[in-house]
C-alpha positions in Angstrom: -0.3 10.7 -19.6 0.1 8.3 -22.3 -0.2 4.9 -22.7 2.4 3.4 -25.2 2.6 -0.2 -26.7 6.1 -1.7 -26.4 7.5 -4.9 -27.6 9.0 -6.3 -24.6 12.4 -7.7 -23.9 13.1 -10.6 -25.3 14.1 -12.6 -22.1 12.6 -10.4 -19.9 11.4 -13.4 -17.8 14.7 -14.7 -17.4 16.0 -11.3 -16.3 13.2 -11.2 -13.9 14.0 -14.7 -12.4 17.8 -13.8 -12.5 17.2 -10.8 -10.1 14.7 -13.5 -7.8 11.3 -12.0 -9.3 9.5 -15.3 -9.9 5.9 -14.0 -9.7 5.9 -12.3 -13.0 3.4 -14.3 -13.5 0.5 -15.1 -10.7 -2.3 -18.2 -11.3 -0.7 -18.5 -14.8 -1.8 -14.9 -16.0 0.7 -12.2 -16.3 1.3 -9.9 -14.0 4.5 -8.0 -14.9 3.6 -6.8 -18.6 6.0 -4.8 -20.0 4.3 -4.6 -23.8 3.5 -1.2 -22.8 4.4 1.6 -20.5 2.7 5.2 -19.0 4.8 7.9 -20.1 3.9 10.9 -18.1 5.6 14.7 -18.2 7.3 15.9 -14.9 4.9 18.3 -14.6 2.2 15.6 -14.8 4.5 13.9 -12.1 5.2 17.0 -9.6 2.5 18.7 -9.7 -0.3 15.6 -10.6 0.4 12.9 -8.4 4.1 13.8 -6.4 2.5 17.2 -4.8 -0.6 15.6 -3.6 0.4 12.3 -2.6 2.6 14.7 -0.3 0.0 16.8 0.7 -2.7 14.0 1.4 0.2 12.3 3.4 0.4 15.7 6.0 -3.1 15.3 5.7 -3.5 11.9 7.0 -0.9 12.2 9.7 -3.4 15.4 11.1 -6.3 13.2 11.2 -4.0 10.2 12.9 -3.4 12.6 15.4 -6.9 13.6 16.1 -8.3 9.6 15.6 -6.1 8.4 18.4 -7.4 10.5 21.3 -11.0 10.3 20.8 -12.9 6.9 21.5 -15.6 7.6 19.4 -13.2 8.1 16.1 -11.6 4.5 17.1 -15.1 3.3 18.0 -15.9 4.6 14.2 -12.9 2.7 12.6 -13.7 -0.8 15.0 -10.6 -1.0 16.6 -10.7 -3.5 19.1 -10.5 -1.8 23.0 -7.8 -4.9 23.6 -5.5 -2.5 21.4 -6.7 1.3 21.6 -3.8 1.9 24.3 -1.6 0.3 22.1 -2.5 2.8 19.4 -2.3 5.9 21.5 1.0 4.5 22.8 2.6 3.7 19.8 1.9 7.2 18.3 3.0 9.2 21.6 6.4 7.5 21.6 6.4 8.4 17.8 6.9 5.2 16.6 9.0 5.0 13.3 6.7 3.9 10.1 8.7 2.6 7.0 6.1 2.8 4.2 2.5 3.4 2.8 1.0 3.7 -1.0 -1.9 6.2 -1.5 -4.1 4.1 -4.6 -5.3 7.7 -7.0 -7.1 8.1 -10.0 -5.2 10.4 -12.6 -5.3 10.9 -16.7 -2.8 13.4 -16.3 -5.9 16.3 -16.5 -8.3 16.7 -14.1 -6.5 16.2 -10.2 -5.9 13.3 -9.2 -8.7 11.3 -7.0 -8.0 9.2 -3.9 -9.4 6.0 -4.1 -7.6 4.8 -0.4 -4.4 4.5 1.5 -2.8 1.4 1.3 -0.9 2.2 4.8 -0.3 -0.8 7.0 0.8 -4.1 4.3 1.3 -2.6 0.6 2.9 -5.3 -2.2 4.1 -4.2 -5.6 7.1 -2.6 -3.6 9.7 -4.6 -5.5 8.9 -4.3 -9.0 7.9 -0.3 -8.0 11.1 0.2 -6.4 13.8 -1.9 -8.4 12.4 -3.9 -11.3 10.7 -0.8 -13.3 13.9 0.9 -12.9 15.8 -2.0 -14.1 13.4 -2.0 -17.0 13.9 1.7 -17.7 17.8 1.3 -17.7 17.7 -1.4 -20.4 14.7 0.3 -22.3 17.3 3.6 -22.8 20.2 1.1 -23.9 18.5 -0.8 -26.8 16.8 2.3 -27.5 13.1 2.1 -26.9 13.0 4.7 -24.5 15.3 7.8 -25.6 18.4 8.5 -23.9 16.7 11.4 -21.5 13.4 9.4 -20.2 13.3 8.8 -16.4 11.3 8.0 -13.7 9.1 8.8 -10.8 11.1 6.5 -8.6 13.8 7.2 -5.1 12.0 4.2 -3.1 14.7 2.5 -2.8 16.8 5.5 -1.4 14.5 6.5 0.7 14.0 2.8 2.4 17.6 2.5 3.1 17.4 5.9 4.5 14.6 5.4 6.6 15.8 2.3 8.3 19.0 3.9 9.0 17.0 6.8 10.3 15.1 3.6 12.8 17.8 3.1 15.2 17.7 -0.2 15.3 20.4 -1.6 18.0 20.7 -5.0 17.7 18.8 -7.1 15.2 15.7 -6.9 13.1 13.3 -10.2 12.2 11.4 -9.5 8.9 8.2 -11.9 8.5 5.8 -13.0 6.3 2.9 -15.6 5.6 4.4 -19.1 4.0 1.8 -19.4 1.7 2.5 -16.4 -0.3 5.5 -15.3 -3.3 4.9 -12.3 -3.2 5.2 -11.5 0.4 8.3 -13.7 1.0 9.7 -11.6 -1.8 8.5 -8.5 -0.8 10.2 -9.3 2.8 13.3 -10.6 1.0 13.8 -7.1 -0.6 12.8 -4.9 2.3 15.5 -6.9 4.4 18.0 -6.5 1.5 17.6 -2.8 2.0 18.0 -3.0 6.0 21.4 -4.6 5.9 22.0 -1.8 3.4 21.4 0.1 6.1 23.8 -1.6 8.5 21.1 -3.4 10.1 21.4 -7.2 11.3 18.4 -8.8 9.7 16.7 -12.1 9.9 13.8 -13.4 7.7 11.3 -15.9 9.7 7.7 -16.6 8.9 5.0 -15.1 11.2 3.6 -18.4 11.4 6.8 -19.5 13.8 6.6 -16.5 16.1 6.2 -17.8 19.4 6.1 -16.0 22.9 8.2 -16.8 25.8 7.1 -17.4 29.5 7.5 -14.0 30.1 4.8 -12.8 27.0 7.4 -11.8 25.2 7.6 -12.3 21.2 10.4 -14.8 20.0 11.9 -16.1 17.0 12.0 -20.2 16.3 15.6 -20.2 17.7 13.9 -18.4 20.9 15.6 -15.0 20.3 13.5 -12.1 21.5 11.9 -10.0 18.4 12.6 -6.3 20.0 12.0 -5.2 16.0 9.3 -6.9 13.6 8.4 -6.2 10.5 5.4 -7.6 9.6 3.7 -8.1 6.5 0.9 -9.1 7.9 -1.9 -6.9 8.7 -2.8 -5.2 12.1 -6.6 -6.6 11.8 -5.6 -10.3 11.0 -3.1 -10.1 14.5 -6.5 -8.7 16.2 -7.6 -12.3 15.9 -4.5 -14.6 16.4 -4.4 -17.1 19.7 -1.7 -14.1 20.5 -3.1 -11.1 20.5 -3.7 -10.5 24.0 0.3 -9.9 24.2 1.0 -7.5 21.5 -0.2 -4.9 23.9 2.7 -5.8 26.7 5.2 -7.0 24.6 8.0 -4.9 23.8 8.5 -5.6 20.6 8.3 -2.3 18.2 6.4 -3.1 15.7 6.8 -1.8 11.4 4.2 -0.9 10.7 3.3 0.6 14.0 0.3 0.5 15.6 -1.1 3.3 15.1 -1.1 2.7 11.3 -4.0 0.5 12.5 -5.9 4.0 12.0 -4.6 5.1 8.6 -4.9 1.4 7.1 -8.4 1.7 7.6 -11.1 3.1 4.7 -12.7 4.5 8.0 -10.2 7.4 7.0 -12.0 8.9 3.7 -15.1 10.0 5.1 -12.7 11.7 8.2 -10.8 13.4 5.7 -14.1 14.8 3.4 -15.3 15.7 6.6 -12.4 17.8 7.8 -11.4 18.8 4.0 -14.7 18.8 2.2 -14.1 19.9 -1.8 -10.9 18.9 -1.7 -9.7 18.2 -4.9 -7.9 15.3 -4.4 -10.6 13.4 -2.2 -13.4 12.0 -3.0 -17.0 12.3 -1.3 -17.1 9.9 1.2 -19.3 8.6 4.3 -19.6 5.6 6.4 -21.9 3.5 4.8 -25.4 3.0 6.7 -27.7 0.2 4.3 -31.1 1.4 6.0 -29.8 5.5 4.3 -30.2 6.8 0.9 -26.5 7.8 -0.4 -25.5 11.2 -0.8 -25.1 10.3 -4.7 -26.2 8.2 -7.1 -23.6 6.4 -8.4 -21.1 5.2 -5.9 -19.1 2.5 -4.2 -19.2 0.9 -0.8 -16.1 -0.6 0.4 -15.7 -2.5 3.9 -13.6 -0.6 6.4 -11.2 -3.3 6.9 -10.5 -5.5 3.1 -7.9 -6.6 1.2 -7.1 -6.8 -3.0 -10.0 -5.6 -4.2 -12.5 -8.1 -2.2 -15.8 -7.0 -1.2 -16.2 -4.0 -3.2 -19.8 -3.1 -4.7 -20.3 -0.7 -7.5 -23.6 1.3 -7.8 -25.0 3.3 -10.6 -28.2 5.1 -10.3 -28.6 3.3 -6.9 -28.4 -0.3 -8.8 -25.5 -2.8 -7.9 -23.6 -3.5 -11.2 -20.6 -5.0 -9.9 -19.7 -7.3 -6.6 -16.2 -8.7 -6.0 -16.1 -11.6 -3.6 -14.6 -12.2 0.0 -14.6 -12.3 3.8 -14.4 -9.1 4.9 -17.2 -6.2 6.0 -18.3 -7.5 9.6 -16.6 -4.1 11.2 -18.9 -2.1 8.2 -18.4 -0.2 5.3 -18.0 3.2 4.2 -19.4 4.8 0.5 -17.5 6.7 -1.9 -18.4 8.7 -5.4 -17.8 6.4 -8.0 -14.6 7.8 -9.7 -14.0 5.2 -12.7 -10.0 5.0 -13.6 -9.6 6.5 -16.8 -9.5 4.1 -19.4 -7.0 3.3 -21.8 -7.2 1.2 -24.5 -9.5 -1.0 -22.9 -7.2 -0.6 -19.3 -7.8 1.0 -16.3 -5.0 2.2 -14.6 -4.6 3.2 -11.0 -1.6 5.6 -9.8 0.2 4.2 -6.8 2.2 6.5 -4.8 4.4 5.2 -2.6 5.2 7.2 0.5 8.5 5.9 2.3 9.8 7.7 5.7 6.8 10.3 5.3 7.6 11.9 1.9 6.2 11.0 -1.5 9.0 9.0 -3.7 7.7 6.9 -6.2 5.2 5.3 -9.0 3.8 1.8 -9.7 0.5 1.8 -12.1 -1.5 -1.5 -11.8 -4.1 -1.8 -14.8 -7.8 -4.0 -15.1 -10.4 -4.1 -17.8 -12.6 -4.2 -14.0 -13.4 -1.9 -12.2 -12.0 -2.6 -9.4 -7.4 -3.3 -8.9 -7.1 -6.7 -7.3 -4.1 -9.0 -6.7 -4.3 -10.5 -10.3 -4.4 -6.6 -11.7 -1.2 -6.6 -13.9 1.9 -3.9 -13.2 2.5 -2.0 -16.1 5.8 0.5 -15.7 6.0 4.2 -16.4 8.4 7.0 -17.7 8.9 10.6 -17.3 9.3 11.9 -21.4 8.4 15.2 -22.3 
């Protein structure tokens, strides 16, 4: 796993705003950075990160299983009682899930490390799934890539084959926050690749989701949502004036609720617990303040967070580094500090994207922290022997 400096297309930024990517750039830093790229062998790919990813996915799908039947193991991960039935509903009728990244750790030696499962609303979809790929296309043409590199990357296959796998009979609303670029686009693509699908769908805004007199979920022309994706996360809908309907509505929900359990870091000590030594997890425990750690240099991460916020990094026992935000009131859980491998100054974190179950793809965000957050630029990747 290298990292190698490129000199970047000269309009790149037009290309990007040409196929609607206009958050290449995010609080006027970059974020799509393209004057370098992680080339990686396949065998760094299959058997580093593809395999695993795989693997941990199984894994995680055993322990869903197992979480949604026991109240303790939901009492562990705070989900709310209002929703538990919800949950064990949602995974009895086997409920369809579209997508998930798994966030690792990997220099292309050692095997790859779990930092946690981005399962309920992962970003950096589109420039994963299409952009990097358009990048690598016009990388081999003007020759800066040779003619044989390729890529980590069937995300966009496997989407359009998943939601033609869903069923859906009638249409699909795709929603999103209004306050957020990145999400509109993310929705824009992800209902791109539903009407690849054959799939009737509309885009609204979660914000105009309304609910009939009967408790049932509509759209701002007052057409019933039977299928909503959301990208908006489960623990944010445990809160809105609304929420007391999600259980009785019969809208099926994508992400489904029972993602509720994967989405939450609650999962990482569960899995050391039932896989302890495995070598691509990490020591991990739910975090108790008044108890010494099992280690000594560690982080503690809330169960339920977003982008990097509220993360604290120990060494020795000492805080050396704090990121800001709102979350933590459900508690946290501690991990063995497992620093990215740095590069050049860059710390880059593996994310594998797992679409209809199975492990298909590659995005690598990079930070000179720590810790990956929203402003933590994309950076793409090849397969080159």
């Amino acid at each position: 796993m290298r990292r190698i400096p490129l000199v970047p297309r000269p309009d790149w930024q037009k290309i990007a705003e040409d196929n609607g990517f206009f958050f290449h750039h995010i609080d006027g830093e970059i974020y799509w950075d393209e004057s370098a790229c992680y080339a990686l062998t396949l065998e760094e790919i299959e058997t580093g990160l593809e395999d695993p990813a795989q693997e941990l996915a199984d894994m995680c799908l055993d322990l869903a299983a197992e979480v949604v039947n026991s109240e303790e193991l939901l009492d562990a991960l705070a989900i709310p009682p209002l929703f538990r039935d919800m949950v064990r509903d949602s995974w009895q009728r086997n409920e369809p899930s579209l997508y998930g990244r798994f966030d690792l750790a990997y220099d292309g030696h050692g095997p790859a490390k779990l930092y946690e499962y981005n399962a309920d609303t992962p970003t950096a979809l589109y420039e994963a799934a299409y952009f990097q790929w358009l990048w690598l296309e016009d990388r081999i043409r003007d020759g800066a890539l040779p003619q044989d590199a390729d890529q980590f990357n069937s995300i966009h296959e496997r989407l359009v084959e998943s939601f033609v796998g869903f069923g859906v009979s009638g249409p699909m609303h795709f929603a999103s926050m209004k306050d957020s670029e990145e999400d509109r686009a993310t929705v824009e693509y992800l209902l791109d690749c539903a009407r690849q699908a054959g799939i009737d769908g509309r885009q609204i805004y979660m914000e105009d989701i309304g609910a009939d007199s009967q408790g049932l979920l509509v759209d701002p022309d007052d057409r019933a949502i039977h299928w909503l994706f959301k990208l908006y996360p489960w623990e944010l809908m445990w809160n809105d004036e609304y929420a007391p309907l999600l259980p009785k509505c019969d809208t099926t929900f994508v992400e489904p609720a029972w993602k509720m359990v994967l989405s939450n870091k609650g999962i990482l000590p569960l899995l050391w617990e039932r896989h302890p030594g495995h070598p691509n997890l990490l020591p991990a425990w739910f975090h108790d303040m008044t108890k010494a750690p099992p280690v000594s240099d560690y982080v503690v991460k809330p169960l339920l967070s977003r982008e990097g916020a509220n993360i604290y990094v120990f060494r020795d026992h000492r805080q050396v580094f704090a990121a800001d935000g709102r979350y933590g009131k459900e508690g946290y859980v501690g991990q063995q500090l497992c620093p990215p491998p740095y590069v050049d100054g860059q710390g880059p974190v593996c994310g594998v994207w797992i679409v209809g179950g199975k492990s298909c793809g590659l995005g690598i965000r990079e930070d000179q922290s720590p810790i990956t957050s929203n402003l933590s630029r994309f950076i793409p990747h090849c397969i080159m022997e």
